[in-house]
Structures are given as structure tokens and as C-alpha cells.
C-alpha positions as CSV (number, residue, x, y, z in Angstrom):
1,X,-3.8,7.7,-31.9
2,X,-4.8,10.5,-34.4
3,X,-4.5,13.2,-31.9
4,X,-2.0,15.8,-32.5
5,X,-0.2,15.4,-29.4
6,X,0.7,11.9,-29.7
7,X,1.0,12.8,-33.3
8,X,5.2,12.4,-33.5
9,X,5.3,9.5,-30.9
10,X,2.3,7.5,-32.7
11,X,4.6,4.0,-33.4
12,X,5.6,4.3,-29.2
13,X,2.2,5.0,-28.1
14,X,0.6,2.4,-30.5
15,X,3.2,-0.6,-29.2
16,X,2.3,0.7,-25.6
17,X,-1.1,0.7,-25.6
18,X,-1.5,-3.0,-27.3
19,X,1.5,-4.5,-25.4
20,X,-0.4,-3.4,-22.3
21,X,-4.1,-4.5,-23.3
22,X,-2.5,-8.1,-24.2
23,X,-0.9,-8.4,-21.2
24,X,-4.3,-8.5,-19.3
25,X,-5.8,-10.8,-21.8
26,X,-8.3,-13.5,-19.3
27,X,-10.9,-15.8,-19.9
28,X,-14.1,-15.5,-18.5
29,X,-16.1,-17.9,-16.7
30,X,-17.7,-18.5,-20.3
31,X,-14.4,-19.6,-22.2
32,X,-14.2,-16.1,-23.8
33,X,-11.2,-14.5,-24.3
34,X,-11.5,-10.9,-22.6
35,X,-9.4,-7.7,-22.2
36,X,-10.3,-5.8,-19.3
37,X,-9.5,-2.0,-20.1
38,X,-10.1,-1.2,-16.4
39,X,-6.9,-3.3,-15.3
40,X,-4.8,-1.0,-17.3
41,X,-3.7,1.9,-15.0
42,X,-2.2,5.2,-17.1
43,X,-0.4,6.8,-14.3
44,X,0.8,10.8,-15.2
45,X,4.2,11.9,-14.6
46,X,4.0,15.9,-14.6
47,X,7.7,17.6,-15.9
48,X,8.3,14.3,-17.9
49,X,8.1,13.7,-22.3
50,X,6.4,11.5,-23.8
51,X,9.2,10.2,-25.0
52,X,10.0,9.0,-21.3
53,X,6.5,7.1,-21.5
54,X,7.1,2.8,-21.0
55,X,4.9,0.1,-20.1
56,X,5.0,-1.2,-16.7
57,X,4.2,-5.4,-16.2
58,X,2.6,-5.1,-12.9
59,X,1.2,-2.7,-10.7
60,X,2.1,0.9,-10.6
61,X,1.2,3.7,-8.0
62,X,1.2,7.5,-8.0
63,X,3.1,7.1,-4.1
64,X,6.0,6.4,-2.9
65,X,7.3,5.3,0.6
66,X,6.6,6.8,3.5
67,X,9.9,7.9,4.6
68,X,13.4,8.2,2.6
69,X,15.6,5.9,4.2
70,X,12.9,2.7,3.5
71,X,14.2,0.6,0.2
72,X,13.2,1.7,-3.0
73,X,12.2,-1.5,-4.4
74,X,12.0,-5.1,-2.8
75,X,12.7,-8.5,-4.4
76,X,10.0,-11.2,-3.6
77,X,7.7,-8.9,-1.7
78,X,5.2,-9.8,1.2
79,X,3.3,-7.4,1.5
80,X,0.5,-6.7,4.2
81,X,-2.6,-5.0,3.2
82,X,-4.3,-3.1,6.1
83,X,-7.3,-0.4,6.5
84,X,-6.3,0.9,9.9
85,X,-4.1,3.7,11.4
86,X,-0.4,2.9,12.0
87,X,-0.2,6.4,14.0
88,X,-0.2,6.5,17.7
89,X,-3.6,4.8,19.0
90,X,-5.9,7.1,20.5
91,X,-8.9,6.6,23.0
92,X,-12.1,5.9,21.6
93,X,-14.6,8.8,21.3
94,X,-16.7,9.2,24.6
95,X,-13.6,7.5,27.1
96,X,-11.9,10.1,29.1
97,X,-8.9,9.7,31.5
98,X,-8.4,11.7,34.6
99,X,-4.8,11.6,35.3
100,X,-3.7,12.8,38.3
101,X,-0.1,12.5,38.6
102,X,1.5,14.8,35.1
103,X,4.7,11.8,35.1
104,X,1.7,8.8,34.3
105,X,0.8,11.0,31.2
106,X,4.1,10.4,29.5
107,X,3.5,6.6,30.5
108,X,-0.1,6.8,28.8
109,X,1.4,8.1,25.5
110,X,4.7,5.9,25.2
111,X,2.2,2.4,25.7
112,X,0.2,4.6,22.4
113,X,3.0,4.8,20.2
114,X,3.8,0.6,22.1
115,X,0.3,-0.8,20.4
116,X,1.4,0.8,17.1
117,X,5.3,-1.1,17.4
118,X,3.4,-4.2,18.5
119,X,1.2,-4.1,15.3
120,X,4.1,-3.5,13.1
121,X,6.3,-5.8,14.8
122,X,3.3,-9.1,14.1
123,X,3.4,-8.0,10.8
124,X,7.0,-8.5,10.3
125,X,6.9,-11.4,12.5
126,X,4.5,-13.0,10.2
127,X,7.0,-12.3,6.7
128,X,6.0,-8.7,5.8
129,X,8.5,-6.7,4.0
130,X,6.1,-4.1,3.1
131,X,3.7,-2.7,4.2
132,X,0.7,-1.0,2.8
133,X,-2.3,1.0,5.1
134,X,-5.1,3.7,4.1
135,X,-4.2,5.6,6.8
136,X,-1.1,7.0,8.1
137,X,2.2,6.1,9.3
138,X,3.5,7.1,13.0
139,X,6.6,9.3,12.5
140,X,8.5,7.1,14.9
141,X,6.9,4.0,13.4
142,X,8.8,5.0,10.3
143,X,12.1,5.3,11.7
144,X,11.5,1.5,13.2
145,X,10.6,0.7,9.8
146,X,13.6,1.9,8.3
147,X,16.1,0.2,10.9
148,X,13.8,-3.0,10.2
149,X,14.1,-2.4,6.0
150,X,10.5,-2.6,5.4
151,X,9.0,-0.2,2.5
152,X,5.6,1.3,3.7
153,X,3.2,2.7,1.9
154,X,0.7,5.4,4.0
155,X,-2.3,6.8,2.1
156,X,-3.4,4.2,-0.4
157,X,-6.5,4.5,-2.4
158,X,-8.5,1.9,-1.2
159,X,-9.1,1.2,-5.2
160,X,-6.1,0.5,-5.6
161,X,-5.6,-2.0,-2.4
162,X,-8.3,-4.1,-3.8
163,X,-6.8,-4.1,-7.2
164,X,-3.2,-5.3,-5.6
165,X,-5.3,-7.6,-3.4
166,X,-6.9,-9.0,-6.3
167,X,-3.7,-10.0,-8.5
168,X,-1.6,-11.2,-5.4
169,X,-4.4,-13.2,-3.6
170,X,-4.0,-11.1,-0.6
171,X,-6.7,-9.8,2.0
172,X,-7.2,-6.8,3.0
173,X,-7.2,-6.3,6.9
174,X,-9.2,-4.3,8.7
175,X,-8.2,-4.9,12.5
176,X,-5.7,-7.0,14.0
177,X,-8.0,-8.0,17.2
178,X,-9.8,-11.6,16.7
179,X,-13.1,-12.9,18.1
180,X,-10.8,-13.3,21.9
181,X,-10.0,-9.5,21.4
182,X,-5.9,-10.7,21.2
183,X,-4.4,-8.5,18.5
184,X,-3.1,-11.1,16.4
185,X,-1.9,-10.9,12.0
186,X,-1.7,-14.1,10.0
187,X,0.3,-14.2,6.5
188,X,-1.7,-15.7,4.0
């Protein structure tokens, strides 16, 4: 607090930073009372004050959604977590396909982008209203998202999954297909 940037904003800074370290007050599995710096995330806002600098109760990220016409926030969020692609599938390294016939390649790459609905559409199914991945989002897979008013979220730090699967109790999924190879997604 003694640095001469902060200098002039000393009282807001100072009211920040131990609002925020009391507000992730825990006790460990010894009956102590801890605060865990590491669950405090400073998140930098180039082109903005200081003056514009406020505490945030929850959990902030440096992203935003995947495509403009998605809602900007969402009231009593579901959200699924998930460490896969949600672009167009592609064949797994070393299968090739000899297609003979030009019209059947069309065919091939509309059931692509088909797996990807299907995956969003269990998700829904199962109460998601937002949806968070690693990886990308399909351009198309957007625009279903929109119509469907989910928010997504494409290129999450994995960090920062586990941190948000941590305070809701969520899991993070890694593929939809279970031990029968069906492509299946469960709400927890």
C-alpha cells in the first residue's frame, strides 16, 4: 500500500484487498482459521483507472463469450465443464477415407458438424445454460447456441476450470462416450 501508484487511492485499495481476503476466510481440516491468497484472482483491465477498480464476490475471468448474440450474464447458472473440442469432429490420426462419389463428401462433413450439435444438444438436455470447454467452439455451434440462449465460454485456462469446479462442486469432463462407447452427459 505504500507504493506511489496506489499512493492517492490507498483507502479504496486498502478496503479491497481485506474485503477480498475475508471473503475467502476457511477452516482447515485442523480447526484453523485460514485465508488462502491463491483464491483471490486480480484480473487487469488495460484503458481502465484505478478508480474503476471493485471487488468481485465470485469468480471472475479475463474472457468473454464466444459469440455476441449469447447472454451476457445468466441467473442461476448450470454450467457444464468440458476438456474437449466443440468444433467439427475430425477423424482420428492414421484413419483415412477413400470417397469415391464428390456428393458423399458433403454427407461426411454435415454428420461432423451433427456429433458436435448432438454433444451440445445432451448438454442442454441435461440443464446447461452455459457452457464452458478448453478448446474451441464450432462457428455454427455458436449460432445454435445463441438461438438456444446458452452463454459459452471457448478457451478456458484449464486453472481456472478447476478453480470454478472446485467452488461449484462440478466435474470437469473429459469425453462424453461411457464404458458402452454411447456418448452420453450427466448433470451433477
Amino acid at each position: 500500500m505504500s507504493s506511489k501508484i496506489l499512493n492517492n487511492d490507498a483507502e479504496l485499495f486498502a478496503k479491497i484487498v481485506v474485503d477480498a481476503i475475508v471473503s475467502v476466510r476457511t477452516v482447515n481440516d485442523f480447526g484453523d482459521i485460514v485465508y488462502p491468497r491463491k483464491a483471490v484472482s486480480i484480473l487487469l483491465q488495460h484503458g481502465r483507472s484505478l478508480h474503476e477498480s471493485r471487488l468481485v464476490h465470485g469468480f471472475a475471468m479475463n474472457l468473454s463469450r464466444a459469440a455476441q448474440g449469447m447472454p451476457s450474464s445468466v441467473q442461476h447458472a448450470k454450467i457444464a465443464l468440458v476438456d474437449f473440442d466443440l468444433r467439427a469432429v475430425k477423424m482420428k490420426l492414421g484413419m483415412n477415407i477413400t470417397i469415391t462419389d464428390p456428393s458423399k463428401a458433403e454427407a461426411i462433413r454435415q454428420r461432423e458438424l451433427d456429433i458436435t450439435k448432438e454433444r451440445i444438444q445432451k448438454m442442454i438436455a441435461a440443464g446447461a445454460n452455459v457452457i464452458m470447454t478448453t478448446w474451441g467452439i464450432e462457428d455454427s455451434m455458436m449460432k445454435y447456441m445463441v438461438d438456444s440462449h446458452i452463454l459459452g465460454v471457448r478457451r478456458v485456462k484449464k486453472e481456472d476450470m478447476r478453480r470454478i469446479a472446485k467452488t461449484t462442486g462440478a466435474t470437469i469432463v473429459h469425453t462424453m462416450s461411457n464404458l458402452e462407447g454411447d456418448e452420453v452427459f450427466e448433470s451433477q
